[in-house]
C-alpha positions in Angstrom: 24.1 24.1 0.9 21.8 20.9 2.3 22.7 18.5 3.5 22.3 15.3 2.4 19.7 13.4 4.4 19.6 9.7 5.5 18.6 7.4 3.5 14.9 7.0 3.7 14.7 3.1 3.7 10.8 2.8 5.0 10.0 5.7 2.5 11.2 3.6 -0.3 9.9 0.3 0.8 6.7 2.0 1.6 6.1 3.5 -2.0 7.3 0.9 -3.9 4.9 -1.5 -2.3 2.0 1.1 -2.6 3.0 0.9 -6.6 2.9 -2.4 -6.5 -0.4 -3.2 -4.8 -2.0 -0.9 -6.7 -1.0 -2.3 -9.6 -1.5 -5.9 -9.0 -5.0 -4.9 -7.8 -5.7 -3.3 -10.8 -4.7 -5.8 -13.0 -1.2 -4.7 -13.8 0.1 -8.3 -13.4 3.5 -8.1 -15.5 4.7 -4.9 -12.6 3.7 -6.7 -10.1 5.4 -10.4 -11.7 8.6 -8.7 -11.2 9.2 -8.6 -7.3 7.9 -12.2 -6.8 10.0 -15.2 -7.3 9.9 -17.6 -10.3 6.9 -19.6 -8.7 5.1 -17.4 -7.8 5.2 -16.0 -11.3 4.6 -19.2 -13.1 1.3 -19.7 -10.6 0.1 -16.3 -11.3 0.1 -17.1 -15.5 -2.1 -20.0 -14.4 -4.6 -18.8 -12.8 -5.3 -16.5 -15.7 -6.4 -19.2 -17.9 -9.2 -20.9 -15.8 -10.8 -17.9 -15.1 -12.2 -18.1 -18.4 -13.6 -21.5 -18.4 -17.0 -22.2 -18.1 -17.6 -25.7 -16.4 -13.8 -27.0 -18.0 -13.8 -29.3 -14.7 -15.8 -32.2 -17.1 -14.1 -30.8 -20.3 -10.9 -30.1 -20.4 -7.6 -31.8 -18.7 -8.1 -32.4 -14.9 -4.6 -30.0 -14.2 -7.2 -27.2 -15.0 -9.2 -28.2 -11.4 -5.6 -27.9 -9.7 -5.0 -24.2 -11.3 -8.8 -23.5 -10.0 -8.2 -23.8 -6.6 -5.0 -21.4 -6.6 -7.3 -18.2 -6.4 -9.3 -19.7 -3.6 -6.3 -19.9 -1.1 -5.3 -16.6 -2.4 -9.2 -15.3 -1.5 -9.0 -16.9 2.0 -5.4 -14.7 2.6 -7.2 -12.1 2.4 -9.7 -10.9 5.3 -12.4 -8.2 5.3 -11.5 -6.6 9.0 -14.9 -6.6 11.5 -13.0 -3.5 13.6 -9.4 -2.5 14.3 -6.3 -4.0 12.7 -3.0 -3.8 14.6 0.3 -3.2 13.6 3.0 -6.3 13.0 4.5 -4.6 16.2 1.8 -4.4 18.2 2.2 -0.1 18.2 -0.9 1.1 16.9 -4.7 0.4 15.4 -6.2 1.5 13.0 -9.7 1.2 11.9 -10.6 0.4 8.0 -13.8 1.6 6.5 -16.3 -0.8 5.8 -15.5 -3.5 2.7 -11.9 -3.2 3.3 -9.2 -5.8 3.5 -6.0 -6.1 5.4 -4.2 -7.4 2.3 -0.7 -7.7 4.3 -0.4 -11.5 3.3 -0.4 -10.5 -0.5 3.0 -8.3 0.4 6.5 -9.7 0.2 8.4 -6.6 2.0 7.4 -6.5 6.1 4.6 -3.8 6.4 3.2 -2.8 9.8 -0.3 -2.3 8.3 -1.3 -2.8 4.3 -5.1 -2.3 3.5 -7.4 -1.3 0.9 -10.4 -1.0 -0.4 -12.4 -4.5 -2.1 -13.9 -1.9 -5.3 -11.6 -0.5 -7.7 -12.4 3.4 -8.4 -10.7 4.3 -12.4 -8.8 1.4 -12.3 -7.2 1.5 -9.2 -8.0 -0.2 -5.5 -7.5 2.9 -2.9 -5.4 2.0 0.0 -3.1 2.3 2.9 -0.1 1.6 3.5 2.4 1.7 6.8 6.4 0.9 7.0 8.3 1.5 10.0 12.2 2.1 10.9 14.8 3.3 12.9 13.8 7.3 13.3 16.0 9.9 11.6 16.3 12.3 14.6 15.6 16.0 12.3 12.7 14.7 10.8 10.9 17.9 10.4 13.8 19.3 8.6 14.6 16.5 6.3 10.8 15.9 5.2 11.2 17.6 1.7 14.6 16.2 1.2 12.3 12.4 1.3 9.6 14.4 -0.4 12.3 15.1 -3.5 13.8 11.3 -2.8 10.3 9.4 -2.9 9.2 11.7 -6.1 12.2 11.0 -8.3 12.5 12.6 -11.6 9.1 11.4 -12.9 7.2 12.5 -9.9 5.7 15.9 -8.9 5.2 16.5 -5.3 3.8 19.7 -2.6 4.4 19.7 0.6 1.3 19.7 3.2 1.3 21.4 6.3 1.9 19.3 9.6 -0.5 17.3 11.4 -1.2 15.1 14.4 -1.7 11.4 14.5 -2.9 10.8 17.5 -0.9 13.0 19.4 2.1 12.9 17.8 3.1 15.4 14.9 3.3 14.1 11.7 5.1 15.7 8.9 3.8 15.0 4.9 3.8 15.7 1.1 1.5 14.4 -1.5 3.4 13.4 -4.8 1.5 12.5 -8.1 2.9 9.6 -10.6 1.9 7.0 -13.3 1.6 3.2 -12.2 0.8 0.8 -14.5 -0.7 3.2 -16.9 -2.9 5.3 -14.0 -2.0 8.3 -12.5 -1.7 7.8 -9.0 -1.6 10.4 -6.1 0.0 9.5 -2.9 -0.1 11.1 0.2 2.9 10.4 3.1 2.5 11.2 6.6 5.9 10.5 8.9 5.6 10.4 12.8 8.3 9.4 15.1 6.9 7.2 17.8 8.8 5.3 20.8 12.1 5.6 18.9 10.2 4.6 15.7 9.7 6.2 12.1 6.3 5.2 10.9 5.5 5.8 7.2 1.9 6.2 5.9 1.3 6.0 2.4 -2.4 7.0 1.5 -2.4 6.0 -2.0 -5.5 6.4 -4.6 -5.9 7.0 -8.7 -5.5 11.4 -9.3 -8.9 11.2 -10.9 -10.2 10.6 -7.5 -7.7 12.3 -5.2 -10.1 14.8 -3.8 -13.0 12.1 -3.3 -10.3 10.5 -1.2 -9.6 12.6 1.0 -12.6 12.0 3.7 -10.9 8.5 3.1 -7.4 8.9 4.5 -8.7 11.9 7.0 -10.8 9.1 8.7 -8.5 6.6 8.5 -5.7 8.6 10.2 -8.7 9.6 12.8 -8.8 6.0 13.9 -5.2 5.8 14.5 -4.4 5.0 18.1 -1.1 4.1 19.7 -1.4 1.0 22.1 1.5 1.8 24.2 
């Protein structure tokens, strides 16, 4: 009989907001409407309007100017890395590809690292995402136990043979499920670090799952730990 593991907080966090980035970069707005607060909610149904208007500024009611501007402060949130982006705590780098963005300000939940890719590929923005917690001490024997957790009972998931990030072993399984209408794989990697659990999620549309892959290998190549 197993037993039953401790709860994996950072794998939760980590794939809910790897859902939900996806989906609000993809255009899933009404998943994505239901983690922020009422504000935010009623300034992301106006911003859909203007962007439809072709020179309203001189046309139509002068509130339409103020709604214009929201998606310019949300643009300059979010920064196109020129080399390495560190961690919130300061424990590792890593090193996006080219024409990524280090979306992190567009995330309610505390991330260590969220980034991803400015072109969607089959209606989905591939990108990366890294939680950390308190570490769970039999890690290597309670990765399928998260593996079944993270899945649920709509997911599907195989377990992939250990690796090292850079150094340090790191444990994974890549599950398959449907976000906002597109079939997403994801790909966990867990690595205990300086009495840390860090939780990658790798995260890209199925259709393009194997295309990916150089992605996330080269990603994971950059990692380094700064301590």
């Amino acid at each position: 009989m197993r037993r039953t593991p401790t709860p994996f907080r950072a794998v939760a966090v980590t794939a809910t907001l790897s859902a939900l980035l996806l989906a609000g970069c993809g255009g899933d707005e009404p998943e994505v409407e239901q983690t922020p607060p009422a504000e935010t909610t009623e300034e992301s149904s106006t911003t859909d309007g203007p962007a439809t208007t072709d020179g309203a500024p001189t046309t139509e009611a002068p509130e339409d100017d103020g709604a214009t501007e929201e998606p310019t402060d949300a643009a300059e949130e979010t920064a196109a890395p020129s080399g390495p982006v560190t961690a919130a705590d300061g424990a590792f780098q890593i090193t996006p590809p080219d024409g990524w963005l280090d979306v992190r300000d567009q995330v309610e939940q505390q991330v260590e690292i969220a980034v991803r890719d400015d072109e969607m590929t089959d209606d989905f923005f591939v990108n990366l995402v890294v939680a950390s917690e308190e570490p769970i001490g039999d890690l290597a024997d309670s990765i399928e136990a998260a593996a079944e957790q993270v899945a649920g009972a709509d997911g599907d998931y195989e377990m992939l043979d250990p690796i090292e990030i850079d150094g340090t072993d790191a444990y994974g399984f890549v599950l398959t499920r449907t976000t906002g209408g597109v079939e997403v794989a994801q790909t966990q990697w867990w690595a205990e670090h300086n009495d840390r659990l860090y939780v990658t999620t790798f995260s890209t549309a199925k259709s393009q799952q194997e295309a990916s892959q150089p992605i996330m290998e080269d990603l994971l190549s950059t990692w380094a730990w700064q301590d």
